[in-house]
C-alpha positions as CSV (number, residue, x, y, z in Angstrom):
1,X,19.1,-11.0,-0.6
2,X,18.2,-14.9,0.1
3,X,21.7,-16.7,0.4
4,X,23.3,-13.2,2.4
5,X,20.0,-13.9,4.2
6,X,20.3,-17.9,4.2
7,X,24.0,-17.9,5.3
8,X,23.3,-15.0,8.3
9,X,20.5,-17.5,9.6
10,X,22.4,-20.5,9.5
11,X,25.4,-18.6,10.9
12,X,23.6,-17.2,13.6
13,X,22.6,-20.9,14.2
14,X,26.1,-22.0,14.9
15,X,26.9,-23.6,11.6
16,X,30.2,-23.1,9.5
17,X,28.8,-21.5,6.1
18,X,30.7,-20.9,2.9
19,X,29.4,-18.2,0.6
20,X,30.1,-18.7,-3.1
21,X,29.8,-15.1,-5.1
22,X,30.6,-15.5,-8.6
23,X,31.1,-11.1,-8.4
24,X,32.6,-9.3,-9.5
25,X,34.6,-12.1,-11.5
26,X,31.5,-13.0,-13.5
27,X,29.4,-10.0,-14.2
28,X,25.5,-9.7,-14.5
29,X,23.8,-7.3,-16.8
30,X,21.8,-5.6,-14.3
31,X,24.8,-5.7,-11.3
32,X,27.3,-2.8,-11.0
33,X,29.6,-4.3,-7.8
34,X,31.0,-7.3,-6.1
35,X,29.0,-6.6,-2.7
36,X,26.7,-8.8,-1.1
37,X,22.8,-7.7,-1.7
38,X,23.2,-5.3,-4.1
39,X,19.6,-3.5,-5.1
40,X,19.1,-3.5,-8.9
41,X,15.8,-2.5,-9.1
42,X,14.1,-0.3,-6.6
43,X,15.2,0.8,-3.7
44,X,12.2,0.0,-1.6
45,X,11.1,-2.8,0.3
46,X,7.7,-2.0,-0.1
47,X,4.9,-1.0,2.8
48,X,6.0,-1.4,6.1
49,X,2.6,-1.5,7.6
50,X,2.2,-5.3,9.5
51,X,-1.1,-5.1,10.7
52,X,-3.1,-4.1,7.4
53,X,-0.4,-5.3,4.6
54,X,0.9,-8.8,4.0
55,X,4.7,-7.4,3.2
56,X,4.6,-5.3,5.5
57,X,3.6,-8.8,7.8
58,X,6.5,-10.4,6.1
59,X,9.2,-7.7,7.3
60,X,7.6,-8.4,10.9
61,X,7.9,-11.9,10.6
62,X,11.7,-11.8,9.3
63,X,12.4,-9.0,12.7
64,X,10.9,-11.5,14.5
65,X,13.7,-13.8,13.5
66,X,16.8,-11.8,13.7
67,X,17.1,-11.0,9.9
68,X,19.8,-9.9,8.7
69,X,18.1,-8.4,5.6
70,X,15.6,-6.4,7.8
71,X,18.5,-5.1,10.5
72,X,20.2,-3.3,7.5
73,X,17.3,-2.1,5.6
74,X,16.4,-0.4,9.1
75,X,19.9,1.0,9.9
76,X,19.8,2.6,6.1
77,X,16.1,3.2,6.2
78,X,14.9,7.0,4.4
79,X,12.2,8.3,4.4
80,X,9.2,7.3,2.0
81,X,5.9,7.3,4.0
82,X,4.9,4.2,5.1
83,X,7.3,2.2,2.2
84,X,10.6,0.6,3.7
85,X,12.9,2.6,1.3
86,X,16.7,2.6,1.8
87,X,20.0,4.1,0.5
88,X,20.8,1.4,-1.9
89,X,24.7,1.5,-1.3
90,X,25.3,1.7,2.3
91,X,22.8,-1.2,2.7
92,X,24.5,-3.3,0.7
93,X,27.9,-2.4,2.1
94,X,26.4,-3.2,5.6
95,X,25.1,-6.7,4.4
96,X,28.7,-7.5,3.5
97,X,30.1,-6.0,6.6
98,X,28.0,-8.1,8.4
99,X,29.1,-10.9,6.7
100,X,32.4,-10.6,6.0
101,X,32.7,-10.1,9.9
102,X,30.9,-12.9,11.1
103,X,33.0,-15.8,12.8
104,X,31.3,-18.8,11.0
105,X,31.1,-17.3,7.6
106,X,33.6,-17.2,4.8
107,X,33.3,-15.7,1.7
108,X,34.5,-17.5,-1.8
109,X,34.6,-15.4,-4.6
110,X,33.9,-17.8,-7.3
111,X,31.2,-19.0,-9.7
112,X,29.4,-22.4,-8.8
113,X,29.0,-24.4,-12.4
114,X,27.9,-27.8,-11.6
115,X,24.8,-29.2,-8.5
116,X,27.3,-30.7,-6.1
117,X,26.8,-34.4,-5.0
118,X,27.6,-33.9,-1.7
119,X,27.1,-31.1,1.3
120,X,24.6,-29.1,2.1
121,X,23.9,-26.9,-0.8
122,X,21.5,-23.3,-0.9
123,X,21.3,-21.9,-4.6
124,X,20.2,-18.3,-4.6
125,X,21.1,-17.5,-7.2
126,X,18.5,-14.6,-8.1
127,X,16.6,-13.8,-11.5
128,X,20.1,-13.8,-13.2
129,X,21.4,-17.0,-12.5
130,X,24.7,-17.4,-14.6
131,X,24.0,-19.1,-18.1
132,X,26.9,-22.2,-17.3
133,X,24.9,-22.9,-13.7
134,X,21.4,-22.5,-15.8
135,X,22.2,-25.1,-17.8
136,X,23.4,-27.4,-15.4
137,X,19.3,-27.4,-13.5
138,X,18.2,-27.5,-17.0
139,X,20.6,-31.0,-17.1
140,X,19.4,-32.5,-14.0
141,X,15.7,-31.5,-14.0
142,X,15.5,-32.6,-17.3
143,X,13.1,-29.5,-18.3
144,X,13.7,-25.6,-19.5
145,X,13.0,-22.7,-16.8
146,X,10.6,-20.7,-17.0
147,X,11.1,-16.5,-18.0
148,X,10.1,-13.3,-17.4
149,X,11.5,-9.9,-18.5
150,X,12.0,-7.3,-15.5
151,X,12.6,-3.9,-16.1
152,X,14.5,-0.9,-14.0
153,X,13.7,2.4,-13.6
154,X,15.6,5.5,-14.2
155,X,17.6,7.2,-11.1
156,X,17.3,11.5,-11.9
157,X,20.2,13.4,-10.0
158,X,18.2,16.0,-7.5
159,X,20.4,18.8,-8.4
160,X,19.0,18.6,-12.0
161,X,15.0,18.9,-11.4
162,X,13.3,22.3,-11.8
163,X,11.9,22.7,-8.3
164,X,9.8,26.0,-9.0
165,X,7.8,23.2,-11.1
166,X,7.8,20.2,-8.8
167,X,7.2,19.4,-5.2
168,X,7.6,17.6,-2.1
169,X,5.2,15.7,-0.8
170,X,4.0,11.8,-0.1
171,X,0.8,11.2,-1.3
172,X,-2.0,11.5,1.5
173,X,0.8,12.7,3.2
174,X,0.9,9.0,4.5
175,X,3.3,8.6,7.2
176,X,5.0,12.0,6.8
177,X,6.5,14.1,9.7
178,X,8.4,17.4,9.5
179,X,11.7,15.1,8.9
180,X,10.2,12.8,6.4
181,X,8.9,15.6,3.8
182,X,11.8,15.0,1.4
183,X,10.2,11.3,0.4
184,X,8.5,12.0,-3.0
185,X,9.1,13.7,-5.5
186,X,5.7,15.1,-7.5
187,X,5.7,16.4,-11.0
188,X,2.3,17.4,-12.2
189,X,1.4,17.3,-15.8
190,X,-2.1,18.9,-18.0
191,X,-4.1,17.1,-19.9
192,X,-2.2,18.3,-22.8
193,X,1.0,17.1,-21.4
194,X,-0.1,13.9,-20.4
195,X,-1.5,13.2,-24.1
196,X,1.4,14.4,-25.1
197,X,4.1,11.8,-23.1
198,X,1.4,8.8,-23.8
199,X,2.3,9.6,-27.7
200,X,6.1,9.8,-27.0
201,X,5.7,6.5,-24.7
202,X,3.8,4.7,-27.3
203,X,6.3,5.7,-30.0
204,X,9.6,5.5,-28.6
205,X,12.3,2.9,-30.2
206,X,12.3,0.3,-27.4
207,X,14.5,-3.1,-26.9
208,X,13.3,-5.7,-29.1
209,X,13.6,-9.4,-28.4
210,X,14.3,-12.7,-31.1
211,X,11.1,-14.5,-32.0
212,X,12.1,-16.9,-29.6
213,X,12.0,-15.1,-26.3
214,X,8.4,-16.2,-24.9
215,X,8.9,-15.2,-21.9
216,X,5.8,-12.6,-20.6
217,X,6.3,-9.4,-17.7
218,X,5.6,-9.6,-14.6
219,X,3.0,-7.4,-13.2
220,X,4.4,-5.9,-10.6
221,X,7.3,-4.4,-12.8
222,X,5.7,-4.0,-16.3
223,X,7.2,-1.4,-18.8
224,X,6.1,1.9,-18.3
225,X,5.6,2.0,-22.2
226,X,4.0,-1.6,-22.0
227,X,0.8,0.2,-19.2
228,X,0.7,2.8,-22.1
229,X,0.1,0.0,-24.4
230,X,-2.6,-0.9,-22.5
231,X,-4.7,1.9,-22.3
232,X,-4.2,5.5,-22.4
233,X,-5.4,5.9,-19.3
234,X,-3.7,3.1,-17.3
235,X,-0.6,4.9,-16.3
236,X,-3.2,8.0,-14.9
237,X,-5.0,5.3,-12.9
238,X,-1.6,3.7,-11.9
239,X,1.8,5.0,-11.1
240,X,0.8,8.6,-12.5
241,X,-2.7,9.1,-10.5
242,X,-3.0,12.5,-9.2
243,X,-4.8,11.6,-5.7
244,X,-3.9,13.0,-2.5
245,X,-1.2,15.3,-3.8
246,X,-1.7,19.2,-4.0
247,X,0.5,21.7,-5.9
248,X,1.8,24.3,-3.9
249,X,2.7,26.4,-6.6
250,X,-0.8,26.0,-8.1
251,X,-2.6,25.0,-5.3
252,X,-6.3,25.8,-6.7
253,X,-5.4,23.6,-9.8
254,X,-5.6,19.9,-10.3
255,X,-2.9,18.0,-12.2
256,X,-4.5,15.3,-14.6
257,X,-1.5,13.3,-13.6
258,X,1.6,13.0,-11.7
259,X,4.5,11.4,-11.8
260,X,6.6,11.1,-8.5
261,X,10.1,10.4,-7.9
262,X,10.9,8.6,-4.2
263,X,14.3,9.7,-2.5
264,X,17.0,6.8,-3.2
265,X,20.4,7.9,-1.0
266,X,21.0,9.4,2.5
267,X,22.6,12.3,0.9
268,X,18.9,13.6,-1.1
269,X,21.1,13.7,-4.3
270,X,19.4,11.2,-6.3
271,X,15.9,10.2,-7.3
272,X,14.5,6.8,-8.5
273,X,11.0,7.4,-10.9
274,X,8.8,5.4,-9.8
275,X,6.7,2.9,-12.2
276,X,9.0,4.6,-14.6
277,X,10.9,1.2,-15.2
278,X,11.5,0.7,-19.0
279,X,12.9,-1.3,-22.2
280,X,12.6,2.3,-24.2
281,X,16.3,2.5,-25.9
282,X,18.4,5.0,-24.1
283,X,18.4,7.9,-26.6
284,X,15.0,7.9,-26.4
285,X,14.5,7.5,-22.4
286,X,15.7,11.1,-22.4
287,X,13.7,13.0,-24.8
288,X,10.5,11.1,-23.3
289,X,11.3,11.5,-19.7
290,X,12.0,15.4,-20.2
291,X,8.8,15.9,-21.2
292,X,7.6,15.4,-17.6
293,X,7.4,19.1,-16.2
294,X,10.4,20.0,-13.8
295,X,12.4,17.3,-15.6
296,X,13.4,19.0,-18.9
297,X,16.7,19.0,-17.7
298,X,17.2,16.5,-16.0
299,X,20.5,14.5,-15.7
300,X,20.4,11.0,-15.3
301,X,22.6,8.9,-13.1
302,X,21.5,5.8,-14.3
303,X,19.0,5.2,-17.1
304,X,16.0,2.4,-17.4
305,X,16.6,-0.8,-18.5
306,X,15.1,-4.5,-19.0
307,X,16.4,-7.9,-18.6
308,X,15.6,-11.6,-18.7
309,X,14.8,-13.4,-15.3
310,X,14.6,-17.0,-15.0
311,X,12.8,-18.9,-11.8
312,X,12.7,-22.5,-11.6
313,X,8.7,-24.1,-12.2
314,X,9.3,-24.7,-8.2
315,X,5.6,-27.1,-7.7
316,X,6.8,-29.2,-10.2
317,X,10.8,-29.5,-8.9
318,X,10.7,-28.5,-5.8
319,X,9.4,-30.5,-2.2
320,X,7.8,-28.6,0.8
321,X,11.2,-27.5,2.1
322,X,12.6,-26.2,-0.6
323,X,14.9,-29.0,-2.0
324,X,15.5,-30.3,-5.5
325,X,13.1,-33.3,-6.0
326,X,16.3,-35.2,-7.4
327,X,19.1,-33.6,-5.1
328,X,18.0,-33.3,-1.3
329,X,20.9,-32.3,-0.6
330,X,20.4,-28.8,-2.8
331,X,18.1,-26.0,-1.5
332,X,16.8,-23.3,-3.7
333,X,16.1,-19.8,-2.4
334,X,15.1,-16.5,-3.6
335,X,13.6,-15.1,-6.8
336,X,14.8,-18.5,-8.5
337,X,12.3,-20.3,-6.6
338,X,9.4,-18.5,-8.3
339,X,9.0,-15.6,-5.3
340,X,9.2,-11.7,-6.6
341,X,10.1,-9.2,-4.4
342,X,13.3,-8.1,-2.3
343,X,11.6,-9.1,1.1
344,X,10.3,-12.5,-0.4
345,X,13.8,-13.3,-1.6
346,X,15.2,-12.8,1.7
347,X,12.1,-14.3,3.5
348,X,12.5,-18.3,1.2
349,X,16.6,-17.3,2.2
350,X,15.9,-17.0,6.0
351,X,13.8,-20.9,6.1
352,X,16.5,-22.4,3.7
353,X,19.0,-21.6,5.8
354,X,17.6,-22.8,9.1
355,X,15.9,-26.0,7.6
356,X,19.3,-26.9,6.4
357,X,20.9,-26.1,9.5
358,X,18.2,-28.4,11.1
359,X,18.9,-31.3,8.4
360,X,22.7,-30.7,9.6
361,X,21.8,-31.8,12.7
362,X,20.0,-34.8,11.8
363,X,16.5,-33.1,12.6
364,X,13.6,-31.9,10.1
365,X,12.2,-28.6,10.2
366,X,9.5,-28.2,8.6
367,X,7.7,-25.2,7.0
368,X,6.1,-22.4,8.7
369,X,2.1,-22.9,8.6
370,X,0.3,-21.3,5.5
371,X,-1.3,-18.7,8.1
372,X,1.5,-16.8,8.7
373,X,3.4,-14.8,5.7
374,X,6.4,-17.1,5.0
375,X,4.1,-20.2,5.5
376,X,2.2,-19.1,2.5
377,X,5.2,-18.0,0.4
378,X,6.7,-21.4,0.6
379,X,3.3,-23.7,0.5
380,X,2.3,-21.8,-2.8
381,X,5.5,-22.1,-4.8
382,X,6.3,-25.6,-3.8
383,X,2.6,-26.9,-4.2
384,X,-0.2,-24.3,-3.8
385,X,0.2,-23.1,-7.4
386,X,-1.2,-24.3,-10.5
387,X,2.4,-25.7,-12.3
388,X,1.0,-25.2,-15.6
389,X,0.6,-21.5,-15.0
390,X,3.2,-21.0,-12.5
391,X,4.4,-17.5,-12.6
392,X,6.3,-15.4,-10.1
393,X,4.4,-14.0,-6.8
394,X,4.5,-11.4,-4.7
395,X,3.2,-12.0,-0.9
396,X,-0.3,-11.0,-0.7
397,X,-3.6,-11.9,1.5
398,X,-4.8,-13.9,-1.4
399,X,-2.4,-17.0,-0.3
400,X,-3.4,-16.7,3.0
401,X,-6.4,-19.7,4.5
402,X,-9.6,-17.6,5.7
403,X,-9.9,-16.7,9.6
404,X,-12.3,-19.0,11.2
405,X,-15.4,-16.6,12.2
406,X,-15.5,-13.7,10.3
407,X,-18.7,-13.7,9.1
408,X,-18.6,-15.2,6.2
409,X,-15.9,-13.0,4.9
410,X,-18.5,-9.9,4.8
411,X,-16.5,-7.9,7.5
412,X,-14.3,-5.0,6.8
413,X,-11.1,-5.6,4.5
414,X,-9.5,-3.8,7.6
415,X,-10.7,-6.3,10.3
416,X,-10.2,-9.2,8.3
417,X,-6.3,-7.9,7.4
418,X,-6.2,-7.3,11.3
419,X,-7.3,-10.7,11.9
420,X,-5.0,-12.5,9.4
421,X,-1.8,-10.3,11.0
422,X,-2.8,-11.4,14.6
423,X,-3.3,-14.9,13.9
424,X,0.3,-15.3,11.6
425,X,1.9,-13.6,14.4
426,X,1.0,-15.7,16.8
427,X,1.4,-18.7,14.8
428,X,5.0,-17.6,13.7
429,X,6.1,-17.1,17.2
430,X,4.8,-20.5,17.9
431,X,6.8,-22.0,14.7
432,X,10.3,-20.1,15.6
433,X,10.0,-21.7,19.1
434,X,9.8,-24.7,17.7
435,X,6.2,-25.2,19.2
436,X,3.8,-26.9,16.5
C-alpha cells in the first residue's frame, strides 16, 4: 500500500520513479501473487465515516490528494455498512494497472538487499520486510527492530454456509440499503454453544514460537484464541456481541453471541470471519470454526494464520520527514515505520513520496500539522511516542491536539469529533496548497 501509494504521488508530481518488487521472485509467507497492493489480512479499510471517525478522516484526507490507494478501493468498493470493504483481487490488479500504465513509472522486479548511498530512496517494505534487507537496517542503525505477531483470518466459501441457520444483516443496520443487505454475515450461537466454542478455542493445538520470540500482538489483530485467553467473556463483548442484530428465523429469541462473516469479492462467493484471525493449527481451525451454527460445513478457501511483523523504533531512527537519521537520502513508509492499518500505510506512502519529490527539487516539504489525520500519524511515530514503549498505531482522536473552545473537553464526543474533522480539513487543504 505505501510505495504503490508513494510512487503514484510522486508520479503524479512529474518525477521519474522506479519501483523495486522483490514478488513474486522472493516470496513472503503471508503473500500469494506478484501484484502490487496485495491485501493479506482483511479486506476492509475500516469506517468510512470522516466527520465522526479519524480513519474515516484519513480516507478523506488521502481523496483530497488524489490517492491512488483510495481511487481503487472506491472503484472495487462492496458493500459493508459504513466500513470501506473491497474485493481483495480486483483492487489489487487495478493498483498495478495503474501503475504499470503510468508514463513516469517503471516497474523492477527485483529484491533491494543493501541502503543505497545515493538517490532518492522510499523503503516500504511492509511488516514482512525480506530477512537479507532486515539485516542490512539492523547494520546501519546499529540496533534490532522491534516485533509483533499478526494474525489472518479465515475466508468461508458462501456456497458452503447453512443459510436456514444464518443471516443477512449489518449490525444496526448501519449504512444498509436494499443493495447493500449482502454485507454481513451473522451466525448466532446459545449460551450452550458459546461455552462450548470458548472450550474448543482455549484448547485447540495452536503455533508455538522459540523462547526467543519476544515479540507481543498487536491489539487491533489479536488471536481469536488469545481474547478467549482473556476472559470468557471478551470475545461476547468484542467481535461476537450480539447487539443490533435480530434473527429472522428466530426473531423473538436473543443469541448470546454472534459471530459475523463480512462479504470479501464482487461475486458474493466468499466470506472473511471477522475477529476470527488465528495462530490455531490448521486441523484444528476446522473442527473449532464448525462449531459456529450454519458453519458445520463449511469449506474453507483460505484458513487463519499468524506471522512475525517487524517495524522500525521510528522516534528513535527516524527525523520529522520520515528519513533515516544516518541516510537522508532513504525514506521509510508504511507499516515499517511503526503505523498499523492499510489506510495508514498508504497515508506515511502518500507524504514520502511528495516530500521526496520536493527534496528532488531542491525544496523542503514539511509535514502536515498534527491537527489534521496524517499530521498526527507522522508527528507521533517520528517523535510524539514514548521510544521505550513504541509500538504500532492505528489513527485515532487520541493523537489529535485539543480544539481550542470546547468547553473544557465536557461537550459531546460527537461535537468534539465534528470539530476535530472540520478543523483537519481545513488545515489539510491549506497544507496541500502549500499554504502554511
Amino acid at each position: 500500500m505505501a510505495g504503490s501509494e508513494a510512487a503514484w504521488q510522486a508520479a503524479e508530481l512529474g518525477q521519474r520513479v522506479i519501483i523495486h518488487e522483490m514478488r513474486p521472485k522472493v516470496e513472503t509467507l503471508a503473500h500469494k501473487t506478484g501484484l502490487l497492493g496485495e491485501m493479506v489480512c482483511s479486506n476492509s479499510f475500516r469506517s468510512d465515516d470522516d466527520k465522526q471517525n479519524a480513519v474515516g478522516l484519513l480516507h478523506w484526507e488521502m481523496r483530497a490528494a488524489d490517492g491512488l490507494i483510495m481511487a481503487a478501493a472506491d472503484q472495487n468498493r462492496l458493500p459493508a455498512g459504513g466500513a470501506l470493504a473491497v474485493d481483495r483481487d480486483s483492487f489489487a490488479e487495478t493498483v498495478t494497472a495503474r501503475l504499470t500504465a503510468h508514463p513516469n513509472i517503471n516497474i523492477c522486479y527485483e529484491e533491494i538487499t543493501t541502503l543505497p548511498e545515493q538517490g532518492q530512496w522510499i523503503f516500504a517494505t511492509g511488516p514482512l520486510t525480506s530477512f537479507t534487507l532486515s539485516q542490512a537496517i539492523v547494520r546501519e542503525t546499529g540496533t534490532t527492530s522491534l516485533a509483533f505477531f499478526d494474525a489472518i483470518a479465515p475466508i468461508v466459501y458462501f456456497d458452503s454456509i447453512d443459510m436456514s441457520r444464518a443471516w443477512m444483516q449489518s449490525r444496526y443496520d448501519k449504512g444498509e440499503t436494499n443493495a447493500e443487505r449482502i454485507a454481513y454475515l451473522n451466525c448466532p450461537m446459545d449460551r450452550d454453544q458459546y461455552e462450548a466454542f470458548i472450550d474448543a478455542l482455549l484448547a485447540a493445538e495452536k503455533t508455538e514460537f522459540h523462547a526467543s520470540e519476544t515479540a507481543g500482538y498487536f491489539d487491533g489483530c489479536l488471536p481469536v484464541e488469545v481474547m478467549a485467553e482473556r476472559g470468557r467473556e471478551t470475545l461476547r463483548h468484542g467481535p461476537m456481541k450480539p447487539v443490533g442484530l435480530t434473527n429472522p428465523h428466530q426473531p423473538d429469541v436473543k443469541p448470546y453471541a454472534v459471530a459475523q462473516l463480512r462479504r470479501d469479492n464482487k461475486l458474493g462467493t466468499l466470506y472473511n470471519m471477522v475477529g476470527f484471525q488465528t495462530k490455531m493449527k490448521y486441523g484444528a481451525q476446522g473442527a473449532v470454526f464448525r462449531m459456529i451454527p450454519g458453519l458445520e460445513q463449511a469449506r474453507f478457501a483460505r484458513l487463519g494464520g499468524i506471522h512475525r511483523n517487524t517495524f522500525l523504533n521510528a522516534p528513535t531512527l527516524l527525523d520529522n520527514q520520515a528519513r533515516l537519521k544516518s541516510r537522508p537520502n532513504i525514506r521509510f513508509a508504511g507499516q515499517v515505520t511503526g503505523v498499523e492499518g492499510y489506510a495508514e500505510s498508504a497515508a506515511m506512502g502518500l507524504l514520502a513520496g511528495r516530500m521526496a519529490t520536493a527534496n528532488l527539487r531542491g525544496d523542503d516539504l514539511y509535514p502536515p500539522p498534527n491537527t489534521t489525520a496524517m499530521g498526527a500519524l507522522v508527528t507521533h511515530i517520528t517523535g510524539g511516542a514514548e521510544a521505550k514503549t513504541f509500538q504500532p498505531m492505528n489513527v485515532n482522536f487520541g493523537l489529535f491536539p485539543p480544539v481550542e473552545g470546547l468547553n473544557g473537553g465536557r461537550r459531546g464526543r460527537k461535537d468534539r469529533y465534528k470539530a476535530y474533522t472540520d478543523r483537519a480539513k481545513a488545515d489539510w487543504l491549506r497544507w496541500l496548497q502549500g499554504v502554511t
